[in-house]
C-alpha positions in Angstrom: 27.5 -2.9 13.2 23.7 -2.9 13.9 21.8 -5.6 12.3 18.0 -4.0 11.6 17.5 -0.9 9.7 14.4 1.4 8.8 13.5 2.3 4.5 11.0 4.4 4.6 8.0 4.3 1.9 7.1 6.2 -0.3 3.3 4.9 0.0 2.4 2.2 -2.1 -0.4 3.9 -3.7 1.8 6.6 -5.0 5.3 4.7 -5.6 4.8 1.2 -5.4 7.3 0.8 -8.2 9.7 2.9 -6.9 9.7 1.3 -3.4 10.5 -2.5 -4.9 13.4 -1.1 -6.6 14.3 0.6 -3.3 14.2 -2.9 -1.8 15.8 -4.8 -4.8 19.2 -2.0 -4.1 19.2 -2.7 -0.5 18.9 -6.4 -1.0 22.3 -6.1 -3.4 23.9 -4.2 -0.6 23.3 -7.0 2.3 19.9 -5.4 3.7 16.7 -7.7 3.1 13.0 -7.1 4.4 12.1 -8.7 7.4 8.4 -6.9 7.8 6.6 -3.9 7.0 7.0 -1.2 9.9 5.1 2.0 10.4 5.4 4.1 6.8 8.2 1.6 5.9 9.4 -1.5 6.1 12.2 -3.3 8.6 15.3 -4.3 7.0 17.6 -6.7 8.8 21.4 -7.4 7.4 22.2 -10.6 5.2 24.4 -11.3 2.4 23.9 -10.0 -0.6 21.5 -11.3 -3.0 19.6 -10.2 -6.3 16.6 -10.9 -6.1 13.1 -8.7 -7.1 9.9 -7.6 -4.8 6.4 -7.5 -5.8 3.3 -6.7 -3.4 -0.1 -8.4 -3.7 -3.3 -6.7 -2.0 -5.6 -9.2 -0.9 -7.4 -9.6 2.5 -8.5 -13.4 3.1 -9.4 -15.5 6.3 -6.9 -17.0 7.8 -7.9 -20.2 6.3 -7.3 -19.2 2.8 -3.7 -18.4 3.5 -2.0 -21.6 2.6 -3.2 -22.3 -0.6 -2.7 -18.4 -1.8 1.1 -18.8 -0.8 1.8 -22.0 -1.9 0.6 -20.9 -5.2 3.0 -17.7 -5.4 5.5 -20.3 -4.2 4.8 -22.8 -7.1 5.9 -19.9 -9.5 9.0 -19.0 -7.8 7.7 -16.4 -5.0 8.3 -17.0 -1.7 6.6 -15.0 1.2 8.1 -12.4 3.4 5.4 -10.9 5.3 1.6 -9.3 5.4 0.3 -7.3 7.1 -3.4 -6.0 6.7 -4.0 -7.4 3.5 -0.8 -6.6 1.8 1.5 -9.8 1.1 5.0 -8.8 0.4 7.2 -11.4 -1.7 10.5 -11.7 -3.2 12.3 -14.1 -5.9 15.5 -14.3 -8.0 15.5 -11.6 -11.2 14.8 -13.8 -14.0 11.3 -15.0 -12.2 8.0 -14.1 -14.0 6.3 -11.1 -13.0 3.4 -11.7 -10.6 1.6 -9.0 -12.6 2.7 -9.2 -16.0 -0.7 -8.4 -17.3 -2.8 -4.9 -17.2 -5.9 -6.8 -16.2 -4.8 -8.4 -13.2 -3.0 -5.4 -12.3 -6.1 -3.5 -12.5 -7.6 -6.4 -10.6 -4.9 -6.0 -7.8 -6.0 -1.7 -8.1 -9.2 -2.3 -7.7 -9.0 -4.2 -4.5 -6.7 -1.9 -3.0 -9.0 1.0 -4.3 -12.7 -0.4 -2.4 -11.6 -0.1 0.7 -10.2 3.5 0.7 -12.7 4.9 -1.5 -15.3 3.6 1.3 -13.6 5.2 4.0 -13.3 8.3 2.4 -16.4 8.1 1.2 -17.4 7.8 5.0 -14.9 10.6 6.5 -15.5 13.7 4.0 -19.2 13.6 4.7 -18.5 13.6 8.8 -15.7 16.6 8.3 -18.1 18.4 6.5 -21.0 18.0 9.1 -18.5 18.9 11.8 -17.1 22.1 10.0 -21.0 23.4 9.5 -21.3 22.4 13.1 -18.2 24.5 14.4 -19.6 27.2 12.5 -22.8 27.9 13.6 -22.0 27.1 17.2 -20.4 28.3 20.1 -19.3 27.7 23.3 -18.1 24.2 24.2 -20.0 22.6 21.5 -17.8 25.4 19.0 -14.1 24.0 20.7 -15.0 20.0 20.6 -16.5 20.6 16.8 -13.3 22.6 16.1 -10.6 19.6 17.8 -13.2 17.0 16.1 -12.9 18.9 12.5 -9.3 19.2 12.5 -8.7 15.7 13.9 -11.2 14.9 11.0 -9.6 16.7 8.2 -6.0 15.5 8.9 -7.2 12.2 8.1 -9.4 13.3 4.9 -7.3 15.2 3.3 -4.6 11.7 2.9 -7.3 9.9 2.0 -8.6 11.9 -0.9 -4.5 12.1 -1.8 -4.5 8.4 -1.7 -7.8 7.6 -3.4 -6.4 9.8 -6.2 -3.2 8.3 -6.5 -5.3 4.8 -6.8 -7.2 6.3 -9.7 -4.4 7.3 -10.9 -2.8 4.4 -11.3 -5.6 2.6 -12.5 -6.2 5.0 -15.3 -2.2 4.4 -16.2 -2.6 1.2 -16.7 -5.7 1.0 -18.7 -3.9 3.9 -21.0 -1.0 1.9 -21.0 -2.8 -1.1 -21.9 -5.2 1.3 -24.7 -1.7 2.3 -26.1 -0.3 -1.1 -26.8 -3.3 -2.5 -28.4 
């Protein structure tokens, strides 16, 4: 029977939700996250337990490690892994929320939201310049443009998906929070 096992994700900024419940299942079956993988996460086998996921986005120095998880651990989180800036944690099902409040969930968005918003803001720009570029020349300069532009736009076009899904969310929380009020 093999011991390690690929979940894929459904990409935290679209189903972040969805994906800790996905982990919470497999964790009642035997199958607990070891680390995050490419698109995924890397499940090895264990017993059974019931216990609940949450994600924090927050890029530190090294330095500024300990204290961060030894203060998710004073409130009943223990860390499983990170991996550029995301800190995936588990607990048992009756412990607090980490994110129990719309602000610092909107807190939490907003840092996941600066970094892609500046690197699309950075890539559209350059697929634009090399589209005009493939357009009005020709030759050599026509064929790298071209590779360069689609090379280029398959990485814009996730992007702008992904910085709209971050929006997204933010804007779901702030109605959710407008609503209970």
């Amino acid at each position: 029977m093999r011991q390690e096992k690929y979940m894929m994700s459904g990409g935290l900024a679209f189903s972040e939700e969805k994906d800790l419940q996905k982990l919470r299942k497999q964790s009642l079956k035997g199958w607990h996250v070891k680390r995050f993988a490419f698109m995924g996460y890397k499940l090895e086998r264990g017993k059974p337990e019931d216990v609940i996921y949450s994600i924090d986005f927050r890029p530190m120095e090294e330095s500024e490690q300990g204290e961060y998880f030894e203060l998710f651990a004073s409130t009943g989180w223990a860390r499983i892994c990170s991996e550029h800036g995301f800190h995936l944690f588990k607990a048992d099902k009756d412990t607090q929320p980490i994110y129990s409040e719309s602000e610092t969930t909107i807190e939490k968005i907003s840092r996941m939201e600066k970094p892609v918003l500046a690197i699309t803001s950075m890539m559209v720009p350059i697929s634009i310049v090399l589209c005009i570029l493939f357009n009005l020349s020709n030759g050599m300069i026509e064929t790298i443009s071209r590779w360069a532009f689609t090379g280029a736009i398959s990485i814009v076009i996730p992007l702008i998906m992904t910085s709209l899904a971050i929006v997204y969310q933010k804007w779901k929380v702030r109605k959710k929070r407008t609503l209970s009020l």
